[in-house]
Backbone as a chain_set.jsonl record, in Angstrom:
{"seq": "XXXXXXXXXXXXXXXXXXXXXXXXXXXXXXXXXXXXXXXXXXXXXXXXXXXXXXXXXXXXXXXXXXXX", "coords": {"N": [[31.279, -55.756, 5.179], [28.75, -56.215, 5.513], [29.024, -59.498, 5.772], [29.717, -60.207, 8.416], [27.18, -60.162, 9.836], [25.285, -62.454, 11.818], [27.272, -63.55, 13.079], [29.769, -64.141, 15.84], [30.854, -61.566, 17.365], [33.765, -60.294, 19.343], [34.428, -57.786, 21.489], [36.898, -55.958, 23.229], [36.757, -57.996, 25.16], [33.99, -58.659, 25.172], [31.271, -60.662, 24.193], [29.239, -60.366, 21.284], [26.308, -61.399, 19.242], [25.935, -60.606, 15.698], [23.11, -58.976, 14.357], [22.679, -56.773, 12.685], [24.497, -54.782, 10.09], [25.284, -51.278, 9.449], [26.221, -48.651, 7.34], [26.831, -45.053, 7.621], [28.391, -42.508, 5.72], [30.003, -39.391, 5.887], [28.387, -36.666, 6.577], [28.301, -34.186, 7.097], [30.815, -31.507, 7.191], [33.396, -32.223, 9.469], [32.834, -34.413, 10.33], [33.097, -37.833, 10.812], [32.497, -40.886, 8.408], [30.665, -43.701, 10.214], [30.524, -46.942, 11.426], [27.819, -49.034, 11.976], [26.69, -51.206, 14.24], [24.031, -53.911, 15.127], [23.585, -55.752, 17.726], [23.408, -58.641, 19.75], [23.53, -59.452, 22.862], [24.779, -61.82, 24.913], [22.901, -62.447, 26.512], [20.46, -61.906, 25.96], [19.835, -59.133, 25.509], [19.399, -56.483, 22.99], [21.565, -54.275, 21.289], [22.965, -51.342, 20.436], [26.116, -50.514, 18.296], [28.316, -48.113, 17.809], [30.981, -47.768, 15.733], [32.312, -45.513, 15.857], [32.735, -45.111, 18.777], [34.255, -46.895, 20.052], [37.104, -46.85, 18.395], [37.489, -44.465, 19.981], [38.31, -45.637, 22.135], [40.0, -47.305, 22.05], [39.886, -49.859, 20.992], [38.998, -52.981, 19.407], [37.335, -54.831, 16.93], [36.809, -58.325, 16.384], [36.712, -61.342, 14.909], [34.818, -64.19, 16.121], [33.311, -66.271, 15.553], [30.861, -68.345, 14.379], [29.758, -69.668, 16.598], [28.81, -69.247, 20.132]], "CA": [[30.84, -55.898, 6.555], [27.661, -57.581, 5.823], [29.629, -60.937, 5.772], [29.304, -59.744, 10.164], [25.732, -60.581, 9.918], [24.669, -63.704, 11.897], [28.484, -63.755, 13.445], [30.113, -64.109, 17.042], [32.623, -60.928, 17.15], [34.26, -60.164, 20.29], [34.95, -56.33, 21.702], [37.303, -55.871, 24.492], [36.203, -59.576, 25.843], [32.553, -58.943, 25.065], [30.687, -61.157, 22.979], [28.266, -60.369, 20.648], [26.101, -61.285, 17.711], [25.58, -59.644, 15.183], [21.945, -59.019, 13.614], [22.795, -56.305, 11.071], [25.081, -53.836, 9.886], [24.655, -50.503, 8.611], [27.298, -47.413, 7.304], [26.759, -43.552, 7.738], [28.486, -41.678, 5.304], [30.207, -38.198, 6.124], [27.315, -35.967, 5.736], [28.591, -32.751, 7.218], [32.253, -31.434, 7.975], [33.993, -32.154, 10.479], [31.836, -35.704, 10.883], [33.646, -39.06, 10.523], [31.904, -42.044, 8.445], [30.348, -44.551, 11.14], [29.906, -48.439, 10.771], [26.476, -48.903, 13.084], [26.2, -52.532, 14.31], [23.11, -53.912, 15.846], [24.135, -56.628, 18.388], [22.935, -59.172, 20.992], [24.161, -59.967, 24.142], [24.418, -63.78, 24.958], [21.802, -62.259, 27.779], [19.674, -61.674, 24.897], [19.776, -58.279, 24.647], [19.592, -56.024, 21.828], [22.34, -52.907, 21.684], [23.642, -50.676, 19.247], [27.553, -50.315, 18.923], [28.825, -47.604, 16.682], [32.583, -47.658, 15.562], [33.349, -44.256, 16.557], [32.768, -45.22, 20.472], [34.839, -48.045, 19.867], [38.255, -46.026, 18.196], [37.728, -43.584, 21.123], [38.422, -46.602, 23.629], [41.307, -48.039, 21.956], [39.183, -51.132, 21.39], [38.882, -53.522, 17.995], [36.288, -55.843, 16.337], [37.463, -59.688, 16.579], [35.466, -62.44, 14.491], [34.819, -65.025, 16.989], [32.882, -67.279, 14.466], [29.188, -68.534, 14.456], [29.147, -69.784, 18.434], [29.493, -68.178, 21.77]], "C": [[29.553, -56.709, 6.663], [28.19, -59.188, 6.055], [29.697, -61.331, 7.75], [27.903, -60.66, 10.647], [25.993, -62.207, 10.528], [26.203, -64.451, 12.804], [28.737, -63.481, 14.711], [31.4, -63.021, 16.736], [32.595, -60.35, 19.094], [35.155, -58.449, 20.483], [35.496, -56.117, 22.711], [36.585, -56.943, 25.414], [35.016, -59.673, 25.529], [31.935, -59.349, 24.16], [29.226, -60.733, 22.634], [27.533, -60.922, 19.454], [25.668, -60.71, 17.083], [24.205, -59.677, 14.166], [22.145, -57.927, 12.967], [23.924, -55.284, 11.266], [24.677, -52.645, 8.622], [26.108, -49.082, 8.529], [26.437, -46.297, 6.837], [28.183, -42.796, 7.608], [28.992, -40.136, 5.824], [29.159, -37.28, 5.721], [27.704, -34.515, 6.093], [30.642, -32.689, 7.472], [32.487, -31.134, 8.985], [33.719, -33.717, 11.211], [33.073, -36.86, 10.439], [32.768, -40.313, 9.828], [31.907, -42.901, 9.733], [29.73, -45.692, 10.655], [28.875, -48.397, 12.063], [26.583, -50.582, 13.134], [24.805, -52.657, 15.587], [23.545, -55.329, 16.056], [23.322, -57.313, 19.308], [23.509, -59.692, 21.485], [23.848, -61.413, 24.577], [23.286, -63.701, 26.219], [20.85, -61.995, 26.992], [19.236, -60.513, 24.976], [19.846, -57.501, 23.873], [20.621, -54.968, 22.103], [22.48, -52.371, 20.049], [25.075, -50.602, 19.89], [28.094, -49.574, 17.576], [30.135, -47.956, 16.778], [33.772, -46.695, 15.574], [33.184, -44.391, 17.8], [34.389, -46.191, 20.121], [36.369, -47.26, 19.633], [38.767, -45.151, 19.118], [38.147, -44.325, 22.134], [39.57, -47.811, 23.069], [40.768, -49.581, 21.202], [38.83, -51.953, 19.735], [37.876, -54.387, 17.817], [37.037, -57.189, 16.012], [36.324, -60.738, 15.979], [35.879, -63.294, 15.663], [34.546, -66.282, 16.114], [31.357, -67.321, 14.811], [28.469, -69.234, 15.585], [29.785, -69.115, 19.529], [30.341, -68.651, 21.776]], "O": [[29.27, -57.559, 7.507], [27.416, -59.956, 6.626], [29.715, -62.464, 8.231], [27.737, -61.513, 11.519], [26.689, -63.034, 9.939], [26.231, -65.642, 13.117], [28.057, -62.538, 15.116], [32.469, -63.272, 16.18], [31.62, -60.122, 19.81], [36.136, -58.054, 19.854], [34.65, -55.99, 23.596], [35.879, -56.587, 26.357], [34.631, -60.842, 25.517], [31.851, -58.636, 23.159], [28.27, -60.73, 23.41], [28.257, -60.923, 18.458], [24.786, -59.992, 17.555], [24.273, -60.422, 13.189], [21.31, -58.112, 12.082], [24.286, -54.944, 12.393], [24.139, -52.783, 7.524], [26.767, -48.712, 9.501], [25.568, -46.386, 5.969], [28.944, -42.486, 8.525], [28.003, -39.579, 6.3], [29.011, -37.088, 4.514], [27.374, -33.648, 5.284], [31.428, -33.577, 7.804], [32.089, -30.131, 9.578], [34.201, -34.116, 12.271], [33.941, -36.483, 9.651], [32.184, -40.936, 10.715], [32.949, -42.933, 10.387], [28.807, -45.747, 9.842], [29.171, -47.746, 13.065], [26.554, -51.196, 12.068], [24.589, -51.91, 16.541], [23.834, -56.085, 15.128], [22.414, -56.627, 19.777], [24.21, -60.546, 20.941], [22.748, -61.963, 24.537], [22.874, -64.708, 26.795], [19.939, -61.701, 27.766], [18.086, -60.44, 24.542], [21.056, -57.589, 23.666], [20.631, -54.649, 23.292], [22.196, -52.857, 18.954], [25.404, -50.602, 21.076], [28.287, -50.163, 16.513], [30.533, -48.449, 17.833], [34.998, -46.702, 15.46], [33.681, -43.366, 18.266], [35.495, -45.659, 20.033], [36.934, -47.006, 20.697], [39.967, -44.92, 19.273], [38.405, -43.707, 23.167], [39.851, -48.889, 23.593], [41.683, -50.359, 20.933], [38.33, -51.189, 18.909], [37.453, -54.779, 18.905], [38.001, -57.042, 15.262], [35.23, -60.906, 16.519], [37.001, -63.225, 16.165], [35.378, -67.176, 15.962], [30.768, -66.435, 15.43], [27.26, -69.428, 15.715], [30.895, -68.621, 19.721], [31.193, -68.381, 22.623]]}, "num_chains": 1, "name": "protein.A"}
């Protein structure tokens, strides 16, 4: 997933790029590993977007490439 880094991916139409990625590990039961991306909006701003919102909404990760 680092290969993300510095990349145009596209979420249910919305573009983002991506300034880093980070994974969280099952640490208790009942928990799901989570990929954490930290994103910016072509409005320039910053978000977080975990990948358990994302599964809950039907919704996938799409490389776009390295422009809006």
């Amino acid at each position: 997933m680092s290969g993300l880094v510095g990349k145009v991916i596209d979420i249910g139409g919305d573009r983002y790029r991506v300034l880093a990625v980070a994974f969280h590990p099952v640490i208790r039961m009942g928990s799901s590993p989570t990929w954490h991306f930290l994103v910016e909006t072509s409005d320039g701003q910053i978000r977080e977007i975990r990948s358990e919102f994302l599964s809950g909404y039907g919704k996938e990760i799409r490389i776009v490439g390295d422009e809006w």
